[in-house]
C-alpha positions as protocol buffer text, in pm:
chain_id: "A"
residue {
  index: 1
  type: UNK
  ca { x: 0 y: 0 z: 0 }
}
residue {
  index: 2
  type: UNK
  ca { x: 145 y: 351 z: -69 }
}
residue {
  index: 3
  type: UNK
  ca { x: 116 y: 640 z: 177 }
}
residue {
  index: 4
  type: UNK
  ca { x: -220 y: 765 z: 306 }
}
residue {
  index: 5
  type: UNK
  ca { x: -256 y: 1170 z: 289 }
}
residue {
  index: 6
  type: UNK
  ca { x: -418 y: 1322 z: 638 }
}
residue {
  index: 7
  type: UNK
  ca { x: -686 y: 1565 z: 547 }
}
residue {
  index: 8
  type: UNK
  ca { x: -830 y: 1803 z: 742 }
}
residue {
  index: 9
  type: UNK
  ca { x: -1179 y: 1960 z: 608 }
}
residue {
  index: 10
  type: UNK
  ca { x: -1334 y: 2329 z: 690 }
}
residue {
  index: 11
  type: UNK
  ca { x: -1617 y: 2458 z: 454 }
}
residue {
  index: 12
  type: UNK
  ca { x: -1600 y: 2749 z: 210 }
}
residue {
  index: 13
  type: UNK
  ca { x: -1793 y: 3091 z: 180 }
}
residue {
  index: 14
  type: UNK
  ca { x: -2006 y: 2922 z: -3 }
}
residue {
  index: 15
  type: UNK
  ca { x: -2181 y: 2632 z: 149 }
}
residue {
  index: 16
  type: UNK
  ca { x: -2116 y: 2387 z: -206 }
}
residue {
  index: 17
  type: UNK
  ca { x: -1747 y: 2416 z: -130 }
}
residue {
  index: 18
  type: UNK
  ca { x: -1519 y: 2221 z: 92 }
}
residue {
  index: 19
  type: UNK
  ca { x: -1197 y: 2316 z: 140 }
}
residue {
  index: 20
  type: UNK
  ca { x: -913 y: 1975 z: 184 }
}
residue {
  index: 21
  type: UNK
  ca { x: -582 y: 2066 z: 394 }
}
residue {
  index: 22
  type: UNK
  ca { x: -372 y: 1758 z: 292 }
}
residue {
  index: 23
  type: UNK
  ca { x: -40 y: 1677 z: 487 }
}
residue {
  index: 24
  type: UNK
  ca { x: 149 y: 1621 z: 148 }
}
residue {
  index: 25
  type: UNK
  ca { x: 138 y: 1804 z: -201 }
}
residue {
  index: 26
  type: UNK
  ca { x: -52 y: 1677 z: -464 }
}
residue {
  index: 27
  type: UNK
  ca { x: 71 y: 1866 z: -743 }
}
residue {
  index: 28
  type: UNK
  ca { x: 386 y: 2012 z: -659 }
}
residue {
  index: 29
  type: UNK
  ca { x: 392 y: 2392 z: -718 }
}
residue {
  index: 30
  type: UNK
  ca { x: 190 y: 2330 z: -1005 }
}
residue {
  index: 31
  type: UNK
  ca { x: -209 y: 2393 z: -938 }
}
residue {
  index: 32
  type: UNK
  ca { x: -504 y: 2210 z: -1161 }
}
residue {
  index: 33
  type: UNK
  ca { x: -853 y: 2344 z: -1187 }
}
residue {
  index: 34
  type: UNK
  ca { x: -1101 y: 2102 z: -1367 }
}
residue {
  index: 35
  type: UNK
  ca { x: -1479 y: 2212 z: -1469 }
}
residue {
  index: 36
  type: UNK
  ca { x: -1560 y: 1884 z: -1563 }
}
residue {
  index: 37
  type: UNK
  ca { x: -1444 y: 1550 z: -1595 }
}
residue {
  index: 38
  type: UNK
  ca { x: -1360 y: 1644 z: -1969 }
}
residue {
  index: 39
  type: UNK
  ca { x: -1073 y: 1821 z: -1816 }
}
residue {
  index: 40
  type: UNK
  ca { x: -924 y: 1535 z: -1675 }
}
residue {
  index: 41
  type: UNK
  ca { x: -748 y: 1379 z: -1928 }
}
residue {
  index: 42
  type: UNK
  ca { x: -404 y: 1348 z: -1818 }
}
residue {
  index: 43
  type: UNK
  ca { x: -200 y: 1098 z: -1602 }
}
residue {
  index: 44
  type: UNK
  ca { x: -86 y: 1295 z: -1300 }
}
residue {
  index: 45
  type: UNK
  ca { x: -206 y: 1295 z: -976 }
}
residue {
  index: 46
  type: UNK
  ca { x: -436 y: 1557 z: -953 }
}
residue {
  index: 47
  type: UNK
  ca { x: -619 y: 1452 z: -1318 }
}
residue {
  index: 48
  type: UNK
  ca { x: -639 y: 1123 z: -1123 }
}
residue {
  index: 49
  type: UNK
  ca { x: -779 y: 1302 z: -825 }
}
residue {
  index: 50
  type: UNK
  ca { x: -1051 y: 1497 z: -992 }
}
residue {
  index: 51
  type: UNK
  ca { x: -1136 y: 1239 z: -1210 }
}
residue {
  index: 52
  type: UNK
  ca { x: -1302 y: 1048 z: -867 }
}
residue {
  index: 53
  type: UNK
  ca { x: -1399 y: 1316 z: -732 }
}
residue {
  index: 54
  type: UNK
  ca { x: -1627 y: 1415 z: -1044 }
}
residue {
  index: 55
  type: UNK
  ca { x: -1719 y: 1049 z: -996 }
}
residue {
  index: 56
  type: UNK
  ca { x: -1840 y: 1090 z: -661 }
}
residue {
  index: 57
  type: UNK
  ca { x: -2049 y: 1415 z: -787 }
}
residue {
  index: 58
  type: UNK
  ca { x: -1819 y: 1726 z: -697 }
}
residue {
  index: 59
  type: UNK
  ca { x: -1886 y: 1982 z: -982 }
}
residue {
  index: 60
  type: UNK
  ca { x: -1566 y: 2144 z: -950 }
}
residue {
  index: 61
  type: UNK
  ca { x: -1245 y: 2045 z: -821 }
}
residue {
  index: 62
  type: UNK
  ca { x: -912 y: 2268 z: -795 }
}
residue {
  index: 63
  type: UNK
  ca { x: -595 y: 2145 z: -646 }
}
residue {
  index: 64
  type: UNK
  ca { x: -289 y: 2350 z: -547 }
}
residue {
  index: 65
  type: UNK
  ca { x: 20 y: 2190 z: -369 }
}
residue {
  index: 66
  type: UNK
  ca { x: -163 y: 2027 z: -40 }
}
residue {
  index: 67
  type: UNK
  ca { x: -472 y: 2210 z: -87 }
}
residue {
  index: 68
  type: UNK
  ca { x: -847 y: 2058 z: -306 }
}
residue {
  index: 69
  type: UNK
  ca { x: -1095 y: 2272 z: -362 }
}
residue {
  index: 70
  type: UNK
  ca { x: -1439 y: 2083 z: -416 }
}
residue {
  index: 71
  type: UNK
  ca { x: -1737 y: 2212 z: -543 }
}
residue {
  index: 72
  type: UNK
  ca { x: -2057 y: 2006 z: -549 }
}
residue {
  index: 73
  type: UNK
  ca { x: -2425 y: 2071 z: -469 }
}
residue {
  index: 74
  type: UNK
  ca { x: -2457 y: 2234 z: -128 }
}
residue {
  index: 75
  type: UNK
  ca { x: -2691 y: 1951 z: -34 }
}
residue {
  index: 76
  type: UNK
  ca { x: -2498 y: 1634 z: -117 }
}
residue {
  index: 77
  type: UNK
  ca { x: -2196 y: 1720 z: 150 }
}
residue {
  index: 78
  type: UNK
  ca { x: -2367 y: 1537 z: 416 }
}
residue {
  index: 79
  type: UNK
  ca { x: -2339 y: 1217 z: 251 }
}
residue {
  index: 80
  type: UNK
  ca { x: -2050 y: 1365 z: 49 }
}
residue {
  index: 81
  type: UNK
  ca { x: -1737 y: 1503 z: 246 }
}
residue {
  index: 82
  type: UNK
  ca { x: -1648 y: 1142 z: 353 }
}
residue {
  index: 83
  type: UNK
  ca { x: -1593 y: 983 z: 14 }
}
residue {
  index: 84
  type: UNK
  ca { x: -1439 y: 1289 z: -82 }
}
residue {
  index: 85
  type: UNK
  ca { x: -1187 y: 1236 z: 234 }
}
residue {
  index: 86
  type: UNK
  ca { x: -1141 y: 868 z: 158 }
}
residue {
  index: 87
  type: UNK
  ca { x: -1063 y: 938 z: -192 }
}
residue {
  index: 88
  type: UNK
  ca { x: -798 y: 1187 z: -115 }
}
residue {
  index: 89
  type: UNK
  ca { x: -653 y: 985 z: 167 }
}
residue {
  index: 90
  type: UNK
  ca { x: -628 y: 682 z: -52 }
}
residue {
  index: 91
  type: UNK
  ca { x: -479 y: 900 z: -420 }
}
residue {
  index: 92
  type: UNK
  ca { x: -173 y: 737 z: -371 }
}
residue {
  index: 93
  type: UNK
  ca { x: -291 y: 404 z: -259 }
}
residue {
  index: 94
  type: UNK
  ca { x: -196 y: 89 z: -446 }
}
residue {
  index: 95
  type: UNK
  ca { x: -268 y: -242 z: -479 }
}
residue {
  index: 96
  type: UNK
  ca { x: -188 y: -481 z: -671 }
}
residue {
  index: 97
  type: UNK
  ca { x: -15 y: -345 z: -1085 }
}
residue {
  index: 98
  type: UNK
  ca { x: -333 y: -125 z: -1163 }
}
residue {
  index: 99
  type: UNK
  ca { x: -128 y: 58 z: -828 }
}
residue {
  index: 100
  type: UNK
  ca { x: -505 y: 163 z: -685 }
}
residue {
  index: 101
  type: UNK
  ca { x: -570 y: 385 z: -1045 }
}
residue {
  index: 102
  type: UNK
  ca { x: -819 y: 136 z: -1167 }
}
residue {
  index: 103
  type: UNK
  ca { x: -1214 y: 94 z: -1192 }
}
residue {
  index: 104
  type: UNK
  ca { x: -1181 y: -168 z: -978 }
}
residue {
  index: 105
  type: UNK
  ca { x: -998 y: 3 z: -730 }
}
residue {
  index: 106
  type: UNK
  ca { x: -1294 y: 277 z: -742 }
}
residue {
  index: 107
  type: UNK
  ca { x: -1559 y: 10 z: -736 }
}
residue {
  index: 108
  type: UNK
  ca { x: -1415 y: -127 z: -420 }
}
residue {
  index: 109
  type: UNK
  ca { x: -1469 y: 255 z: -270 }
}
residue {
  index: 110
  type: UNK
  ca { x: -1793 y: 213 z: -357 }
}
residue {
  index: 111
  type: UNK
  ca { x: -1750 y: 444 z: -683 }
}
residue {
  index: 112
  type: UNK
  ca { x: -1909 y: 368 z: -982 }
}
residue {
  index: 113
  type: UNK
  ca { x: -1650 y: 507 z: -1261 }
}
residue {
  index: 114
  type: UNK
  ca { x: -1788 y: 762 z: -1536 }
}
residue {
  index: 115
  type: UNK
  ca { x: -1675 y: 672 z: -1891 }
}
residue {
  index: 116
  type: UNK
  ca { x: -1314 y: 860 z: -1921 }
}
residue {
  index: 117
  type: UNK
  ca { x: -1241 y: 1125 z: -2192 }
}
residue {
  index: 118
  type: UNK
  ca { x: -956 y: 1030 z: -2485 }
}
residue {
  index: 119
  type: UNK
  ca { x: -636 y: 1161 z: -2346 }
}
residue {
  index: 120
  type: UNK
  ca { x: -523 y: 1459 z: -2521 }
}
residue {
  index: 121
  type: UNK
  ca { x: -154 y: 1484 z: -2662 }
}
């Protein structure tokens, strides 16, 4: 298994955002913003992270360094904010050669994957 990330939660100004303190960077110095899961075409961690989280129904996700930004509908967090936390937790997470990047490895989160875009070149 790979390294778990601690995450700490507070809500936004806006009650459809959470805001995800991680204990390790996600994307370096580098920051992502995804609209959709159309967005999320690439390999790196934080495609990989926004791809589940649009999975799990967040409507916008942003990463910089340690820090996601989630967007989703103000009354889904409830059931929400605790996949979101598992998901981040487990981003580097492996098991087995898919190395926990899989649809399987989603499914067993309970996740249902959405059909992924083409990756773009």
């Amino acid at each position: 298994m790979g390294q778990p990330i601690s995450v700490a939660v507070r809500v936004g100004a806006s009650p459809s955002v959470r805001l995800f303190a991680c204990n390790r960077s996600i994307t370096g110095m580098d920051g992502a913003s995804y609209q959709s899961v159309a967005d999320t075409t690439g390999p790196r961690p934080p495609d990989v992270l926004a791809r589940r989280l649009f999975d799990l129904g967040a409507t916008g996700v942003s990463v910089f360094s340690s820090d996601v930004t989630v967007e989703a509908p103000a009354p889904s967090w409830t059931a929400l904010e605790p996949l979101v936390i598992e998901a981040i937790e487990n981003l580097f997470g492996f098991y087995g050669s898919d190395a926990g990047w899989s649809d399987e490895a989603l499914r067993e989160l309970g996740v249902e994957p959405a059909p992924r875009p083409e990756p773009s070149e």
